[in-house]
C-alpha positions as a printed Julia matrix, in Angstrom:
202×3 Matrix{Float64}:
  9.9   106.94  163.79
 11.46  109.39  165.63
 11.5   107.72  169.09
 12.93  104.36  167.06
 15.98  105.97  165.98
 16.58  107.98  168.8
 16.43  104.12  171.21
 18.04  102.33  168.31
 20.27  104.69  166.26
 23.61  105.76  168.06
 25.4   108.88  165.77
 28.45  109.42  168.2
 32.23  108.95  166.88
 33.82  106.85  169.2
 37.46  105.71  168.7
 36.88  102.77  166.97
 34.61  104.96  164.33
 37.49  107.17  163.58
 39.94  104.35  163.05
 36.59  103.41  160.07
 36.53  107.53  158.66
 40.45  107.36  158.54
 40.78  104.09  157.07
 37.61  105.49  154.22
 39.75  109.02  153.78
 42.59  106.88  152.72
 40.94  105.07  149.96
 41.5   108.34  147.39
 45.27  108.73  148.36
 45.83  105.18  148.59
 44.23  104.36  145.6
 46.84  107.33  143.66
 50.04  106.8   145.45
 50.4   103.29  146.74
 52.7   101.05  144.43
 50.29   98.48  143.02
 52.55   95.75  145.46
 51.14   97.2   148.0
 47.67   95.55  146.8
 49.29   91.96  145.86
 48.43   88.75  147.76
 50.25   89.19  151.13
 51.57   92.46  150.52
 50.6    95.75  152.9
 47.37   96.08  152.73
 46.3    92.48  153.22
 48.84   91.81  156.18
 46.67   94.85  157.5
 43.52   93.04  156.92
 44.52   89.95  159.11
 46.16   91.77  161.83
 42.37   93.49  162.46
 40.93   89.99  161.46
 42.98   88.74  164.21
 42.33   91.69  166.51
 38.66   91.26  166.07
 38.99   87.3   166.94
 40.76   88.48  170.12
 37.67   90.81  170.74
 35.22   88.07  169.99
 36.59   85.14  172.16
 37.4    87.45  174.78
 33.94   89.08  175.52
 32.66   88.8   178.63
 28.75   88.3   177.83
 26.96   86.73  174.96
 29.62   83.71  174.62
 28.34   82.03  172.03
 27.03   84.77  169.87
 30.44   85.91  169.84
 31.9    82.66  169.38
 30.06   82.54  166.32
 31.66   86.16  165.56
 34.93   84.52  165.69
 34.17   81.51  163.73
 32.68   84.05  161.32
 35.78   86.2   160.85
 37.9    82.79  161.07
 35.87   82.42  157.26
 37.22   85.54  156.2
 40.51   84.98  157.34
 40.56   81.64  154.86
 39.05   83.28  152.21
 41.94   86.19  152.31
 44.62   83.5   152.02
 42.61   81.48  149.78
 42.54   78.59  152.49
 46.54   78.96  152.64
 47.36   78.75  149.1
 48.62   82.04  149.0
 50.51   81.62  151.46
 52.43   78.3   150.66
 52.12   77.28  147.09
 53.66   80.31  145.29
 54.99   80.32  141.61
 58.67   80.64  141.91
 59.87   83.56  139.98
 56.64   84.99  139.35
 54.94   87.83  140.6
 51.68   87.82  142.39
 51.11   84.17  141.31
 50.22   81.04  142.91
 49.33   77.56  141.67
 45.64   76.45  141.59
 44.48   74.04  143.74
 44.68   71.43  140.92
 48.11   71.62  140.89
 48.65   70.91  144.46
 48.87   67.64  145.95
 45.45   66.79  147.44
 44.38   70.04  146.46
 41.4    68.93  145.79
 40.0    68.31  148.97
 40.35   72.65  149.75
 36.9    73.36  148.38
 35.1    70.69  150.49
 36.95   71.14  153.44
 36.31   74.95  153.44
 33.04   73.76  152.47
 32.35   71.87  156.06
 33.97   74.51  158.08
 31.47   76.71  156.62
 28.31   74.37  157.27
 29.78   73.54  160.66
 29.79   77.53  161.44
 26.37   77.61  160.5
 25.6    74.2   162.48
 26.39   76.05  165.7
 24.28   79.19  164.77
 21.37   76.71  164.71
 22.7    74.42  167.07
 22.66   76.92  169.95
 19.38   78.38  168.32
 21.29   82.16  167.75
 18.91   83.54  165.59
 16.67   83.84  168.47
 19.24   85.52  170.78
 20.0    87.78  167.96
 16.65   88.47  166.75
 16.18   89.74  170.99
 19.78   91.65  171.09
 18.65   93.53  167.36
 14.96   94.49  169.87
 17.08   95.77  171.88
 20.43   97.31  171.49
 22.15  100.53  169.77
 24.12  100.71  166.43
 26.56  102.82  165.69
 25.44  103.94  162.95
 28.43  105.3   161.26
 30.39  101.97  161.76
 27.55  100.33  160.2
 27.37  102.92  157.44
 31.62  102.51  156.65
 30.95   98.97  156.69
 28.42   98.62  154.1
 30.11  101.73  152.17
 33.4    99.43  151.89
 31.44   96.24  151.14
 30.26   97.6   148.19
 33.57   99.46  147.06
 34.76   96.17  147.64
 32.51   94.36  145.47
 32.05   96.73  142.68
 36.28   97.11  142.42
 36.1    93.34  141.95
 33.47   92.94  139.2
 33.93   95.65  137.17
 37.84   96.96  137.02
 41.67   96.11  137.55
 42.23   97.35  140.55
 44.0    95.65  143.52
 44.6    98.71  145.71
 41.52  100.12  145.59
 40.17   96.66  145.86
 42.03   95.89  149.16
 41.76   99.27  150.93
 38.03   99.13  149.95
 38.13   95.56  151.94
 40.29   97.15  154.78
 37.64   99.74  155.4
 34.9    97.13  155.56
 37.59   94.98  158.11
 38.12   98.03  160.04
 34.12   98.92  160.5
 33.23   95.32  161.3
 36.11   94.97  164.06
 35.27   98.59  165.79
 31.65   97.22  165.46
 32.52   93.75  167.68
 34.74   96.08  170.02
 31.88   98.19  170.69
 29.62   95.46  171.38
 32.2    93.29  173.55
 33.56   96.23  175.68
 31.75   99.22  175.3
 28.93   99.22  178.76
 26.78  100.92  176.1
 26.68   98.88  173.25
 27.54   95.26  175.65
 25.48   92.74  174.77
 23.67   91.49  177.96
């Protein structure tokens, strides 16, 4: 047991890991001092969320091994980007004179066809993970490779903030920095494993 987590476990704090502890020692002061507009659709917090969203694409396209795992990375974090902006209705179908609201998609002109079209992008994402038979490239990197453990441990930690914020109270900041954390932890993990010699997937 010993030997597995010493060839498989990595403990160090890299750079990329503090950006995850600073972004989880936040959640407490962010949570009491942040106007609740900082947690609204396209306020702060979320324009925070899709500038690492779009950092981490940047990472994933631009690795320099493992192509189309990370290709699949980027389509991956391409879903998330949709789901943050609700596909774009957030971002162009707004309630005039009301705050934090947006029509549905049944009130928008051929709104209907959001859900499928999401829909496809999705199975098409998972097309290529077949496709290009990934699950046996990833089953050999897992064999193989380090995780940083902490990343991985901030990630899950602000999953499930995430989640549990969402199902059981009213709260949008805590909701979003809890979703920033996870953002933050996911994109240090794809940096580590696209640039760092020790984590590169090979």
């Amino acid at each position: 047991m010993l030997k597995f987590l010493k060839e498989h476990f990595d403990f160090k704090i890299y750079g990329v890991t503090m950006l995850s502890i600073l972004t989880a020692l936040a959640i407490i002061p962010c949570n009491m001092f942040l106007p609740e507009r900082f947690g609204y659709e396209n306020g702060l917090l979320e324009n925070i969320q899709m500038f690492c969203l779009f950092t981490g694409l940047y990472f994933a396209f631009t690795a320099r091994t493992e192509k189309k795992f990370f290709i699949f990375a980027g389509l991956v974090l391409t879903i998330l980007m949709l789901r943050e902006v609700n596909c774009g209705r957030t971002l162009f179908f707004p309630i005039p004179g009301e705050v934090n609201a947006f029509y549905s998609w049944n009130q928008i002109k051929y709104g209907y066809l959001a859900h499928p079209l999401f829909g496809l992008y999705m199975a098409s994402t998972a097309v290529y993970f077949l496709w290009n038979k990934l699950f046996v490239n990833l089953w050999n990197i897992i064999k193989k490779i380090k995780f940083p453990i902490w990343n991985v441990l901030l990630m899950i930690l602000g999953m499930f903030l995430s989640w549990y914020t969402e199902h059981t109270m009213d709260n949008e900041i805590l909701e979003e920095i809890s979703e920033l954390l996870f953002y933050v932890s996911l994109i240090g993990i794809i940096y580590l494993y696209s640039r760092n010699e020790k984590f590169m997937l090979k």
